[in-house]
N, CA, C and O of each residue as an XYZ file, in Angstrom:
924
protein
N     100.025     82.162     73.680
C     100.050     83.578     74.082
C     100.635     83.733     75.486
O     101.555     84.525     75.689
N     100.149     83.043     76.376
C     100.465     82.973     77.563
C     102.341     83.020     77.689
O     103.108     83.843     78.187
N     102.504     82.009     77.137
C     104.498     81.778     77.239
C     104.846     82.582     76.809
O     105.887     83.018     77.300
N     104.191     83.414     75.499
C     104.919     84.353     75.029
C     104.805     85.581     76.290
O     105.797     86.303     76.383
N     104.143     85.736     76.846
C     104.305     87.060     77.528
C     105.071     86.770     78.621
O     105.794     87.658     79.072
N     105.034     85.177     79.371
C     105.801     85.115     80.653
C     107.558     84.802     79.903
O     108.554     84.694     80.619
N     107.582     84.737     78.871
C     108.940     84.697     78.433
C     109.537     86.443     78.201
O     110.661     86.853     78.488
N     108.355     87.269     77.584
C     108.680     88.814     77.158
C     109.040     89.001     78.785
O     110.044     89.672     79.021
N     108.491     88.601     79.622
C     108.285     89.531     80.575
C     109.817     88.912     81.456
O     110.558     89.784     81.911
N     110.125     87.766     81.608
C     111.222     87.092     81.957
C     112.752     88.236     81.166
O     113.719     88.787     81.693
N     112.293     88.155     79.830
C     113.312     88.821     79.012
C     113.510     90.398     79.742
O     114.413     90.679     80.530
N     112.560     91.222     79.325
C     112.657     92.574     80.092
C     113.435     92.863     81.817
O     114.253     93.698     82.204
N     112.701     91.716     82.532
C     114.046     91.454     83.633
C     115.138     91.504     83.887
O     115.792     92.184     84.678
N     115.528     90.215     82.695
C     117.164     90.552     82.339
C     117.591     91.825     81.696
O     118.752     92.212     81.834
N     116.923     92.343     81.164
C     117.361     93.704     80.269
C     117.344     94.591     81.574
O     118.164     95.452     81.256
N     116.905     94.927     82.889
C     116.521     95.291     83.505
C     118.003     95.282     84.799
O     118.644     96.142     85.404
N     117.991     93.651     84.705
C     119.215     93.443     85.668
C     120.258     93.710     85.153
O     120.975     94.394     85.883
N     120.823     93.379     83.846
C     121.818     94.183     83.127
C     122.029     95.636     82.818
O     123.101     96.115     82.451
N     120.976     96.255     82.989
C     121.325     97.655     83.034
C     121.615     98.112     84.590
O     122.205     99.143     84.914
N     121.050     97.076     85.518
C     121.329     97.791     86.725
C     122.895     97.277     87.054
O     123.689     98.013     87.640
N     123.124     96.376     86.755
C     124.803     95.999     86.958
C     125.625     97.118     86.247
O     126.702     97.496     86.709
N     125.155     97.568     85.258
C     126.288     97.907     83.674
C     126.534     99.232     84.508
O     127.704     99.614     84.504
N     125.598    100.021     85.246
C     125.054    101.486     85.778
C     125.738    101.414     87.382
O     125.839    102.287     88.244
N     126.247     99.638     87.358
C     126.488     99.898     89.338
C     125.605    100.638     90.274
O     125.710    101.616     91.014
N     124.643     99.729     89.926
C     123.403     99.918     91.000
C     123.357     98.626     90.886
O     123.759     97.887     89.987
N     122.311     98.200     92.855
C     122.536     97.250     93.055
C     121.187     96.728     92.761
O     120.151     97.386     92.670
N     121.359     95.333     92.612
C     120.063     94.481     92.154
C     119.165     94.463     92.734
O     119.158     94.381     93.963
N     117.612     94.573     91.629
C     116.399     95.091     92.640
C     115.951     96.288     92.419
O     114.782     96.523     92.112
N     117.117     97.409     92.599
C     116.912     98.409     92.766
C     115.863     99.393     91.444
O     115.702    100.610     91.354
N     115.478     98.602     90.837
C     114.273     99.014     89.547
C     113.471     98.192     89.333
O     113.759     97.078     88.896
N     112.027     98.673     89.662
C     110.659     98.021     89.387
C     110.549     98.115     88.270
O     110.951     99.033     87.555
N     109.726     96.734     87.844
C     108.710     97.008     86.983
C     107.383     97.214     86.761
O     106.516     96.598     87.382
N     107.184     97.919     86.038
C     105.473     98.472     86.059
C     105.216     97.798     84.704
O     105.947     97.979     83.730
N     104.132     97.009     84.703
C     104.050     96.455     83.444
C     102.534     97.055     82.770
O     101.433     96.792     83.254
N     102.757     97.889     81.583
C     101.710     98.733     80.986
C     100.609     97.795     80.197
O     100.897     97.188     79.166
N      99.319     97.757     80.811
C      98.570     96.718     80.059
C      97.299     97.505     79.723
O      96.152     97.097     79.908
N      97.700     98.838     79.139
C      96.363     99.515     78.157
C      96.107     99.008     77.318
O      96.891     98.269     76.723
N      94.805     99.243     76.938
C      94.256     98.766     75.687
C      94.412     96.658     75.946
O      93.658     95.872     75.371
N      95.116     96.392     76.545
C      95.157     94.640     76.726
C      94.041     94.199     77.316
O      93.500     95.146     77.886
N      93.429     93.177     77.448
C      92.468     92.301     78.064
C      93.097     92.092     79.359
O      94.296     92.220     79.607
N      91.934     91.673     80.361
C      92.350     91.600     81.854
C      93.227     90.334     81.829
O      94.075     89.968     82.642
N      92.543     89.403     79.980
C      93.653     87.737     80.026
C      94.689     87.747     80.160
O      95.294     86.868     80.774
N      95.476     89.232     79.369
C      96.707     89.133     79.446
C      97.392     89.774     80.924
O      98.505     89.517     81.383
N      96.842     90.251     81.221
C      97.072     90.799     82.683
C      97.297     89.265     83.751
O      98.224     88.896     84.473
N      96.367     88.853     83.511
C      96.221     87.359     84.613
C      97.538     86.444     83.901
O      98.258     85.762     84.629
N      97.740     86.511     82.525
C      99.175     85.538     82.259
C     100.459     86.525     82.884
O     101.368     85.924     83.457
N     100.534     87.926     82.786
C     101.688     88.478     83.425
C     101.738     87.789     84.879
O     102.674     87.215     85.435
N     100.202     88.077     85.385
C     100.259     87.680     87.005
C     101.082     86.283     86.964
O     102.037     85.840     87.601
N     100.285     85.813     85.946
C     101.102     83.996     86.477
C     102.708     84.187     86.704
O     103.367     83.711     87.629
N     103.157     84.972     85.669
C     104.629     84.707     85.595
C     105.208     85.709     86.336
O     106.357     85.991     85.994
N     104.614     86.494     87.503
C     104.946     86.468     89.032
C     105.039     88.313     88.545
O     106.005     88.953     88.962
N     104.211     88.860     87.862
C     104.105     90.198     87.888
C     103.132     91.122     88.532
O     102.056     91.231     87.944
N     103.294     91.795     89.604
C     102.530     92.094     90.797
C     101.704     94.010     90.213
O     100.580     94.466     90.423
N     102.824     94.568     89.532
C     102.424     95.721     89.360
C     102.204     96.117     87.893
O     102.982     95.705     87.033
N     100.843     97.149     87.489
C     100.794     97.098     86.436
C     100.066     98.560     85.980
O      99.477     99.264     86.800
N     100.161     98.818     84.920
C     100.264    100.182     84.610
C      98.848    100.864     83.895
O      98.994    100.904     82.673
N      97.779    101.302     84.253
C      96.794    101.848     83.107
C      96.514    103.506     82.621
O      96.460    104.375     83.492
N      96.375    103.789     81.432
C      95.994    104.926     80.842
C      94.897    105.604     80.941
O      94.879    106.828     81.075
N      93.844    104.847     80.882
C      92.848    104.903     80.712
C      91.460    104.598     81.970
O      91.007    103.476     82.199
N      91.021    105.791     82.597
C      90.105    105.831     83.740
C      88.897    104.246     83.629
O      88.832    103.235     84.328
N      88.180    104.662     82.527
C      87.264    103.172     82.375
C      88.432    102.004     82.279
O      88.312    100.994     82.972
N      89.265    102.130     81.631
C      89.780    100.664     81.591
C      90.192    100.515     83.030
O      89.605     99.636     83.661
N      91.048    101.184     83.615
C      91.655    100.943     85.217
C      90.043    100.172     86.147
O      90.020     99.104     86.760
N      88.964    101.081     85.960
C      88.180    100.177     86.762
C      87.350     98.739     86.050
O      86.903     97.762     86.651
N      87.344     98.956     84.957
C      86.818     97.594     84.881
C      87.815     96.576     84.917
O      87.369     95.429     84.946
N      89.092     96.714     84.922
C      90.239     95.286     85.060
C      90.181     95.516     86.471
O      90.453     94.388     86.882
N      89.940     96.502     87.881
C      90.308     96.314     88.772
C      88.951     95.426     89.097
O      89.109     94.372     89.713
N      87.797     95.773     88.750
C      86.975     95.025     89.088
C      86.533     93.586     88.480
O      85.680     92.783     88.857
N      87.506     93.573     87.321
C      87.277     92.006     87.086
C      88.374     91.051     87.933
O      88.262     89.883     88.305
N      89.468     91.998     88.089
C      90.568     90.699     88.687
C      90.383     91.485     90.005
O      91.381     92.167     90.241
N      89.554     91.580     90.796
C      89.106     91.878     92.021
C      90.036     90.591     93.336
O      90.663     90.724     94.388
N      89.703     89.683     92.639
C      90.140     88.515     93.308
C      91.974     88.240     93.476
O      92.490     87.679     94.442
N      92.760     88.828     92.208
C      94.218     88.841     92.888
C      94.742     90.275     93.399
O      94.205     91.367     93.212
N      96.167     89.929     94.229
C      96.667     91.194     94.791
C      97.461     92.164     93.985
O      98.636     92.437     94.232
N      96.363     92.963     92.445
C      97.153     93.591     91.701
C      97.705     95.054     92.765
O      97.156     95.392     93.814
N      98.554     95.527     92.314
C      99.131     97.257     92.633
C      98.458     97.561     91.451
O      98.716     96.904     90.442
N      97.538     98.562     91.419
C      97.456     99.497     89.989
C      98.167    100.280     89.734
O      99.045    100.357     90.594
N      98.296    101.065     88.836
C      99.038    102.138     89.066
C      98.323    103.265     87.671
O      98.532    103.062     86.475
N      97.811    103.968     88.013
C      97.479    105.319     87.222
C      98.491    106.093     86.561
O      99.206    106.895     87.160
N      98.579    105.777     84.903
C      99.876    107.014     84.505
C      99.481    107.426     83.572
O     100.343    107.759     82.759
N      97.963    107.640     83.153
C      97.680    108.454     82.133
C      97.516    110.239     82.719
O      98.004    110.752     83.726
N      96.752    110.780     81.777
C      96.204    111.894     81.677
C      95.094    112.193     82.414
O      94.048    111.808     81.891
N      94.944    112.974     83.870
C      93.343    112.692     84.581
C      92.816    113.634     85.153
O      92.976    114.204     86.232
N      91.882    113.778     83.936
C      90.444    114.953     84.545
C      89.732    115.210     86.027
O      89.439    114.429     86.932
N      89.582    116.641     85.877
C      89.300    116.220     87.527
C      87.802    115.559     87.638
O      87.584    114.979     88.702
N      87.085    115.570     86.982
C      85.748    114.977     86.650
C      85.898    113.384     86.945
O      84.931    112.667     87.204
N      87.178    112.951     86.873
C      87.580    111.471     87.215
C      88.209    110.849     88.198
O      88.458    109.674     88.466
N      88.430    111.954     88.715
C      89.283    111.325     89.878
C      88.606    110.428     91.095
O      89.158    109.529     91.730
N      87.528    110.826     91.210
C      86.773    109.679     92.195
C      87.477    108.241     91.544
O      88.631    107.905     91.807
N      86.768    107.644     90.854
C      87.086    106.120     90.552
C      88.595    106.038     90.619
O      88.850    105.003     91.234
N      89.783    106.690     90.248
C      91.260    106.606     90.164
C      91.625    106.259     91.311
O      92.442    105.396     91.630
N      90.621    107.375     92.341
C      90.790    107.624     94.071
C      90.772    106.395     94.534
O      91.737    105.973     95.171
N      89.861    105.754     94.332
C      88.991    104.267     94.770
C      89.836    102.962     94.436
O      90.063    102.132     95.315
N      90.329    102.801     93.030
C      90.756    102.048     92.528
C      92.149    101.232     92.305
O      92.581    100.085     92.415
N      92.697    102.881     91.824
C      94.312    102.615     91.698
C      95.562    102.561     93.365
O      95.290    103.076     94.450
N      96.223    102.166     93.189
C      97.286    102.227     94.076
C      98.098    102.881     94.377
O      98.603    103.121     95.474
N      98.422    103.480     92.677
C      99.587    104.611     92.283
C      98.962    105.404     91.465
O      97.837    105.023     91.141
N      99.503    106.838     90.826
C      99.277    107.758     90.136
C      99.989    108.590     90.139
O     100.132    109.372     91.079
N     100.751    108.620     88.828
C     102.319    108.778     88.448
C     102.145    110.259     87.578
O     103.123    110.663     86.948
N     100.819    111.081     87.567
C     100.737    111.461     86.462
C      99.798    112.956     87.040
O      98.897    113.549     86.447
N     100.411    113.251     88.393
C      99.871    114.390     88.792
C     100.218    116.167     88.609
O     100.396    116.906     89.578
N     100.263    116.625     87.154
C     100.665    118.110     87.447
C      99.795    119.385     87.714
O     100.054    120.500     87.261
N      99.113    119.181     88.223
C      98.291    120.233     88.847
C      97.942    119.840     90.569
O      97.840    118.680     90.969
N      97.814    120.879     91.314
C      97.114    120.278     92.323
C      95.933    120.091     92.353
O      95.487    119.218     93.097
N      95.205    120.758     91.658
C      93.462    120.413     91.928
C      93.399    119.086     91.681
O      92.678    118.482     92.475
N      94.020    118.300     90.670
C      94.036    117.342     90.664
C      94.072    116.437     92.215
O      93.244    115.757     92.821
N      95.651    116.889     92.484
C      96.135    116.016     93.624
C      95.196    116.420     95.105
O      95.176    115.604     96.026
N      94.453    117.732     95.211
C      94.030    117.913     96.079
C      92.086    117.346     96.332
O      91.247    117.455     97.227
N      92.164    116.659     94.743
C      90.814    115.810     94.634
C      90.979    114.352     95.213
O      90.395    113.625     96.017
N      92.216    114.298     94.281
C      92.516    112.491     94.744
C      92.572    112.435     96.109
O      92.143    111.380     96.575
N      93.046    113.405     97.048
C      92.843    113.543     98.377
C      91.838    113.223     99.037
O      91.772    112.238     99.772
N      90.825    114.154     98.802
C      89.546    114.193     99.133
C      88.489    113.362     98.827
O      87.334    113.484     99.233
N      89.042    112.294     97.905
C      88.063    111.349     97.356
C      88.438    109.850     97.706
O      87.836    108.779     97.644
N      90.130    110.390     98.237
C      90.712    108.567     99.149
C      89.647    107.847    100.381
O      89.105    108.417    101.328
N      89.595    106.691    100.058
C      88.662    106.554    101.452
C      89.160    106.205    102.088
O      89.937    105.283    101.838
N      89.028    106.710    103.276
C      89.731    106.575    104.804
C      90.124    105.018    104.682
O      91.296    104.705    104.894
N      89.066    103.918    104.306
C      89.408    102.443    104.769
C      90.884    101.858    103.945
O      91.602    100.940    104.340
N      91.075    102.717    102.665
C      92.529    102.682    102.299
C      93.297    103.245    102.493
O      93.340    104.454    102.717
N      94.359    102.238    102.440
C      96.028    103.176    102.616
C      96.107    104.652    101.831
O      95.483    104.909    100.801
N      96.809    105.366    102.381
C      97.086    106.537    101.571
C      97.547    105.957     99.560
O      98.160    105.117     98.901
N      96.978    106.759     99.494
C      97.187    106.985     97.676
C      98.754    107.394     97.267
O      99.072    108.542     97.574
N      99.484    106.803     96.790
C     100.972    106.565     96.760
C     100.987    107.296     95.278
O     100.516    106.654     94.340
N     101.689    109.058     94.957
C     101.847    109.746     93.919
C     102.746    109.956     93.386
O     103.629    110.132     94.226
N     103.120    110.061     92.423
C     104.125    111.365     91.294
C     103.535    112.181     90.768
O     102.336    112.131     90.493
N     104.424    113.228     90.502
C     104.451    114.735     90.239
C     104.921    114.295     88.909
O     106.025    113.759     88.804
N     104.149    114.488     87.879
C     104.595    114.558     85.957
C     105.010    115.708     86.280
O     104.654    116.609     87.039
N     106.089    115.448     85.337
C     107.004    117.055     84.472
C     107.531    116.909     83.377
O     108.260    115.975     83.045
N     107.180    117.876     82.695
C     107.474    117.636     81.595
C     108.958    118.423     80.948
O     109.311    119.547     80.591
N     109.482    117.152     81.056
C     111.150    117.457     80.829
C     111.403    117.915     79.189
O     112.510    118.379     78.914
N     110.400    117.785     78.132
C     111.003    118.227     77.291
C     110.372    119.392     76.488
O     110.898    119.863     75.479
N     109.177    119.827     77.028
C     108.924    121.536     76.821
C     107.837    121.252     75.784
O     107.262    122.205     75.258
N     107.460    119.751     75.399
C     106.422    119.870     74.439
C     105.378    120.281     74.347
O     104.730    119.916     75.328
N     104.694    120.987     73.558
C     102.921    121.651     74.351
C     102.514    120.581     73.835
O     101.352    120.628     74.238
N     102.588    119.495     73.154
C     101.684    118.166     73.587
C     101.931    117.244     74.659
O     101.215    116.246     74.738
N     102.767    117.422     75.423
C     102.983    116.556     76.578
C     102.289    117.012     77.855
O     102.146    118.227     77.988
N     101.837    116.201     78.815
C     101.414    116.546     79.720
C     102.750    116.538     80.841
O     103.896    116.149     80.617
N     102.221    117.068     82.030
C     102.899    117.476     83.119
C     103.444    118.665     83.557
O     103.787    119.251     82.530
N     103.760    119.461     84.682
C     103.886    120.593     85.282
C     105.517    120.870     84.539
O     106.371    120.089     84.120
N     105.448    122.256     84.615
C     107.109    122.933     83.380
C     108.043    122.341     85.175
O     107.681    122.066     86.319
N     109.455    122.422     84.330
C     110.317    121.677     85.545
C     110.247    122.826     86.776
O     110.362    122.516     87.962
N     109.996    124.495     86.196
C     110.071    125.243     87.252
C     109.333    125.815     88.589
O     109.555    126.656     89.460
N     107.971    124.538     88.124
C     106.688    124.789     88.765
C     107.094    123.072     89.336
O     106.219    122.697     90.116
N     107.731    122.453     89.209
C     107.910    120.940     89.684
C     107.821    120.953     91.726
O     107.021    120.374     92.461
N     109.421    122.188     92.197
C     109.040    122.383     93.286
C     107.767    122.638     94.426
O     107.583    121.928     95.415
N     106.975    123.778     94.054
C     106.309    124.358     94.338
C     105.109    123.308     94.430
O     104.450    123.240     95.467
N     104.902    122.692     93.603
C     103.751    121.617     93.376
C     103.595    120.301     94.318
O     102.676    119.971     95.068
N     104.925    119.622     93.980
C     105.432    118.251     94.898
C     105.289    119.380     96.528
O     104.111    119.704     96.680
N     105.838    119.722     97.188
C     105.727    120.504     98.675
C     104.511    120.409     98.807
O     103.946    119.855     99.750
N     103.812    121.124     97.550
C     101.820    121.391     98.359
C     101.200    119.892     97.848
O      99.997    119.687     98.004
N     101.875    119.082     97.367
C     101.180    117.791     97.131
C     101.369    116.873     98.076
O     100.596    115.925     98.218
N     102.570    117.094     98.921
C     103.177    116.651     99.840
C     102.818    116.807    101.291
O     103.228    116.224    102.296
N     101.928    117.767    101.110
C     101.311    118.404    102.565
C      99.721    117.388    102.146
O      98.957    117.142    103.080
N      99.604    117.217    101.667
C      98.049    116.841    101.465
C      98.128    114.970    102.340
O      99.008    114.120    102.477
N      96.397    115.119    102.803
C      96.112    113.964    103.608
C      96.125    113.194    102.531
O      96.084    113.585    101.365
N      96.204    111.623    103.079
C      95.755    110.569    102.388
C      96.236    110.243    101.184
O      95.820    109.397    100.392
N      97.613    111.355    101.063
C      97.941    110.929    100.074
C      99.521    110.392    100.399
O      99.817    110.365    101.593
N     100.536    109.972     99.444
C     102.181    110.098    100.245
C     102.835    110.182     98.769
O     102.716    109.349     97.871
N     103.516    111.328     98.744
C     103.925    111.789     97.068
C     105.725    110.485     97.328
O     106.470    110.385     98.302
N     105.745    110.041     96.487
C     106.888    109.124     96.524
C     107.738    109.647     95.378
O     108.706    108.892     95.300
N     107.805    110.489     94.560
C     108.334    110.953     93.726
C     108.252    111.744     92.358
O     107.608    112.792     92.422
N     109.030    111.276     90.615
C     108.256    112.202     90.141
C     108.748    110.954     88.937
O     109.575    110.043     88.888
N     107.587    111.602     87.957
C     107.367    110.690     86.168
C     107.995    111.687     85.178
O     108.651    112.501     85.828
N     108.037    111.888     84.131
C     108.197    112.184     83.218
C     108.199    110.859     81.804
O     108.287    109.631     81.811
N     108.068    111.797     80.826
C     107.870    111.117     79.771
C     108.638    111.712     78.139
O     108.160    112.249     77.140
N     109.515    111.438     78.390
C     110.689    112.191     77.213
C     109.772    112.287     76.018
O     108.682    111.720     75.951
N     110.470    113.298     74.774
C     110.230    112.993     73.586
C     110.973    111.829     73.002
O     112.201    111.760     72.945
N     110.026    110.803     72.517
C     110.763    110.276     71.722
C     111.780    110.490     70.569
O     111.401    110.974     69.502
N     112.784    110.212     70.733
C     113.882    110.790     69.770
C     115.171    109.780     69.821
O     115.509    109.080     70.776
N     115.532    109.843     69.086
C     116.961    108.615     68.317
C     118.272    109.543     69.005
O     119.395    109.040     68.953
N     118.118    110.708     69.553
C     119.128    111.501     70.182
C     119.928    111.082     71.448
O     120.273    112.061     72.110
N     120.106    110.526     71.684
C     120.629    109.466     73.031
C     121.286    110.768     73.693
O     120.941    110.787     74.875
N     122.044    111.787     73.406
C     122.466    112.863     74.110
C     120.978    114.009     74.467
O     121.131    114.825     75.376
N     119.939    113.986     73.884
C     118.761    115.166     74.259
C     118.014    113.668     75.322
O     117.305    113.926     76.295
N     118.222    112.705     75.057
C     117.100    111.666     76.191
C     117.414    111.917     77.511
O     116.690    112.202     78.465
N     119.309    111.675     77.362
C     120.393    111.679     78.830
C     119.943    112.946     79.708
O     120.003    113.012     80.936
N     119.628    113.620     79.111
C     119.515    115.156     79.094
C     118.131    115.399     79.936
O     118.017    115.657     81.134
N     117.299    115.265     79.123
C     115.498    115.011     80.257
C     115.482    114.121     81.052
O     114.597    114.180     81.906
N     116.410    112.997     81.085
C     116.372    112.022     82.097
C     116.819    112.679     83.434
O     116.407    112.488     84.578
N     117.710    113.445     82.988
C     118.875    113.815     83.708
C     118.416    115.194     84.601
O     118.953    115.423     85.685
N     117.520    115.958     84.117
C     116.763    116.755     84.318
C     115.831    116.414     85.730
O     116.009    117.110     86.730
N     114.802    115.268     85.738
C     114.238    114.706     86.033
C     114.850    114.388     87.309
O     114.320    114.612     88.397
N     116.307    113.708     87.082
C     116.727    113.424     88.292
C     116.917    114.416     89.246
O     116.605    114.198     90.416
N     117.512    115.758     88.802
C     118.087    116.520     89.478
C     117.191    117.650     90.013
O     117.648    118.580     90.677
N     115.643    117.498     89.630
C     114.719    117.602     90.397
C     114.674    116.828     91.771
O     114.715    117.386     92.867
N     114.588    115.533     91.573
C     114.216    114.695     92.794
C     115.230    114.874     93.761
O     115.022    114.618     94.947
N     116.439    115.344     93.291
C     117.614    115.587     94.293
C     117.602    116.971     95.024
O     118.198    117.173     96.082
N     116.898    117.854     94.384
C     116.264    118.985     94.827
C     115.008    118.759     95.887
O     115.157    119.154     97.044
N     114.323    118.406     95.664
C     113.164    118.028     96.983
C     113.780    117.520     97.639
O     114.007    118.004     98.747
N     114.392    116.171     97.203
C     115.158    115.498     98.362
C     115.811    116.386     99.591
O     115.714    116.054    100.772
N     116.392    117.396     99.191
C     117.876    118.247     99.707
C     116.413    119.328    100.719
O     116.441    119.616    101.915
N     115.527    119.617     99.895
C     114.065    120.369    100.400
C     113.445    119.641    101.798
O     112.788    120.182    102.687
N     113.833    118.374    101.702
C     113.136    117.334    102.660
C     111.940    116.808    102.289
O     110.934    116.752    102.997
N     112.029    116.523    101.460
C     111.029    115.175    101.304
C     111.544    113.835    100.930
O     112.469    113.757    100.121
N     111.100    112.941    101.375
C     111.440    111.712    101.585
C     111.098    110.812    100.178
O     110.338    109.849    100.285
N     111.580    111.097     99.095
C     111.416    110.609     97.981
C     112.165    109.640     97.520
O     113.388    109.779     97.493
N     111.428    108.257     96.989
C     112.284    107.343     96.651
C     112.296    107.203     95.317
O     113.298    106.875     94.681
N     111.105    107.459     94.794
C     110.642    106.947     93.012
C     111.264    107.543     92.302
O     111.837    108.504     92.816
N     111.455    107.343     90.998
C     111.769    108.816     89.820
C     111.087    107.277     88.983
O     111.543    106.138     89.082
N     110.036    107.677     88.282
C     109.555    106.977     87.332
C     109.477    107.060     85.448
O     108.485    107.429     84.820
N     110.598    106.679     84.936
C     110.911    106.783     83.683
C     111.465    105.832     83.074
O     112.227    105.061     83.658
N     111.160    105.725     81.737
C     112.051    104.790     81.393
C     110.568    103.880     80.449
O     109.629    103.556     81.176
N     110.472    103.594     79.203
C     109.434    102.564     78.956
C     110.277    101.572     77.444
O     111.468    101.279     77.343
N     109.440    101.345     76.721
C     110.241     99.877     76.180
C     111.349    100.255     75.179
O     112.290     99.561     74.794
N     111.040    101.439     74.869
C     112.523    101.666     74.011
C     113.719    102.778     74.709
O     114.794    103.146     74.235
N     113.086    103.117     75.955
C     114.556    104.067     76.270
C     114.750    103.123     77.678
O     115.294    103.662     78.642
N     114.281    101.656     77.788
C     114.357    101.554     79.249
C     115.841    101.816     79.415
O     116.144    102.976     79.696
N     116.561    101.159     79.321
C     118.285    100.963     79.739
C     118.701    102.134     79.828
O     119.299    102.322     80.888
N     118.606    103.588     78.732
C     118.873    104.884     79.237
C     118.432    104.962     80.836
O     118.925    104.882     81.961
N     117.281    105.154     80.226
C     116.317    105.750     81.870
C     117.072    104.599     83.123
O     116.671    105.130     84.159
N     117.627    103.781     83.420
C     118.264    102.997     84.587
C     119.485    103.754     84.763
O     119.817    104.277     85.827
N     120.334    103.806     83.363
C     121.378    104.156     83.856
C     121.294    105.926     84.312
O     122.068    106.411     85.138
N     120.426    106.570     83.740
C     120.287    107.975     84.438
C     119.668    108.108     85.873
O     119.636    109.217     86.407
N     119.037    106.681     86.685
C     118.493    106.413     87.723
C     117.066    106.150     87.769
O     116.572    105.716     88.809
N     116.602    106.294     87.096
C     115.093    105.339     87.058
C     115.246    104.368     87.832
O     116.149    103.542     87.691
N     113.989    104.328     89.169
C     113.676    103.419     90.428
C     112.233    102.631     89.613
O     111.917    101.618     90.237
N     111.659    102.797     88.832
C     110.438    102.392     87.644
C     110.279    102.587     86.585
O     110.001    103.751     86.295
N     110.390    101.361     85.241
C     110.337    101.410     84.205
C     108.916    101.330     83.797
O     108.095    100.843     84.575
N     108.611    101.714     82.784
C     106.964    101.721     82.555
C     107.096    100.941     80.932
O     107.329    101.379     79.805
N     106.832     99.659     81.461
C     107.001     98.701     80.074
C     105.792     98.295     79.409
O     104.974     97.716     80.124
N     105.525     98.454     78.319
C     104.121     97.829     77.946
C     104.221     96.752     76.467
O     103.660     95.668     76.302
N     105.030     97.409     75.631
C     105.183     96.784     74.349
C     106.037     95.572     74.282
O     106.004     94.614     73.509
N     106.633     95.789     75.056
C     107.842     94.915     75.188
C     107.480     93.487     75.957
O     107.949     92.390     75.653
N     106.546     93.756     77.013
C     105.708     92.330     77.436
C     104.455     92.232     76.454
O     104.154     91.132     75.990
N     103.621     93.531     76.089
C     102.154     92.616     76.129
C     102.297     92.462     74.110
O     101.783     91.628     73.364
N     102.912     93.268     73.895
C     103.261     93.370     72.225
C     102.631     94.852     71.358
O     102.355     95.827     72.057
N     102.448     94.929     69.939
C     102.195     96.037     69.543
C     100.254     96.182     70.158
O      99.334     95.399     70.393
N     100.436     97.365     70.178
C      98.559     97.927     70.906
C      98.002     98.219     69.800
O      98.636     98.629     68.828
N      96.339     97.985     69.827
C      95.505     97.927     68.889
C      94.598     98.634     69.955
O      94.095     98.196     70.989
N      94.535    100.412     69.107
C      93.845    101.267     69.524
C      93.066    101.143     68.700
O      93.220    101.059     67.482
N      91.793    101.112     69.567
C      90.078    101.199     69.117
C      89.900    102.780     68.500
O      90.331    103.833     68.972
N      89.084    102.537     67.239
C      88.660    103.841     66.898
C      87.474    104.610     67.184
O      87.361    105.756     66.749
């Protein structure tokens, strides 16, 4: 099990560095976030071996019990599910990142619940680029308005924005929300904020999402394998 994931995860790299060459961007220039919902903290500790630092959770209980079992290495968490404000304490406490902010009450909890003895709480602004009423994240026209007042807030430092396409075989409607996405961040940017992230991209549109500019891919299937959701 182990080889298999430090080999998946070796593989996704190259898929990773080849899209950043093919796109003329320079090497490096795209993280990986490696998605380990629903996985055991085991498989988390074999990514670690094979030199994977950042990693991705859905799920509020799961984020703290893997942070508190692998307490002992230097994971980045990173928060990109769906999050109640009833939850945000432990997210506050725990995670590193949180990619998945469209409301402010939200962002103005995670604030208030950072503890001073940590670094500021490192965010994205979700938007939802493709209009689904099952998708989460703020409509693209409320994207401004949101990132600015998320951006003013203590303890926190908004680094950019997520989205999460519809899945679709349409390679011209993906280019399209990707593309969307970007030209948000180029908008704050131009607004003044100091934004580096745009976080998109997961195991079947990664190579789109690079070449439309994705700075973070959000990979999960592709290293840890198919997920076995509990009923």
């Amino acid at each position: 099990m182990s080889d298999s994931i430090a080999q998946a995860i070796e593989h996704v790299r190259q898929q990773i560095h080849a899209a950043e060459a093919a796109a003329g961007r320079e090497a490096g220039s795209v993280r990986l976030l490696a998605v380990s919902k629903t996985f055991p903290a085991s498989a988390v500790q074999q990514a670690y071996a094979a030199g994977q630092r950042a990693f991705g959770e859905n799920y509020v209980q799961e984020l703290q019990d893997k942070a508190a079992e692998l307490a002992a290495l230097d994971i980045e968490w990173h928060f990109i599910g769906p999050l109640q404000s009833n939850k945000t304490r432990i997210v506050a406490e725990a995670a590193h990142w949180v990619h998945s902010i469209e409301r402010l009450k939200i962002a103005q909890r995670l604030s208030e619940q950072r503890p001073d003895s940590l670094p500021p709480l490192q965010v994205c602004v979700q938007v939802n680029v493709s209009g689904e009423a099952s998708k989460s994240g703020c409509a693209p026209h409320e994207a401004r308005a949101l990132a600015l007042a998320v951006a003013a807030l203590p303890r926190l430092q908004l680094r950019g924005l997520m989205c999460i396409p519809e899945p679709t075989q349409d390679a011209q409607k993906l280019a399209g929300q990707f593309a969307l996405l970007q030209q948000l961040q180029q908008e704050l940017r131009t607004a003044g904020l100091a934004l580096d992230t745009v976080s998109m991209g997961m195991s079947a549109d990664m190579v789109q999402a690079i070449v439309a500019g994705s700075t973070m891919v959000r990979v999960g299937t592709a290293i840890f394998g198919a997920r076995h959701y509990h009923s």
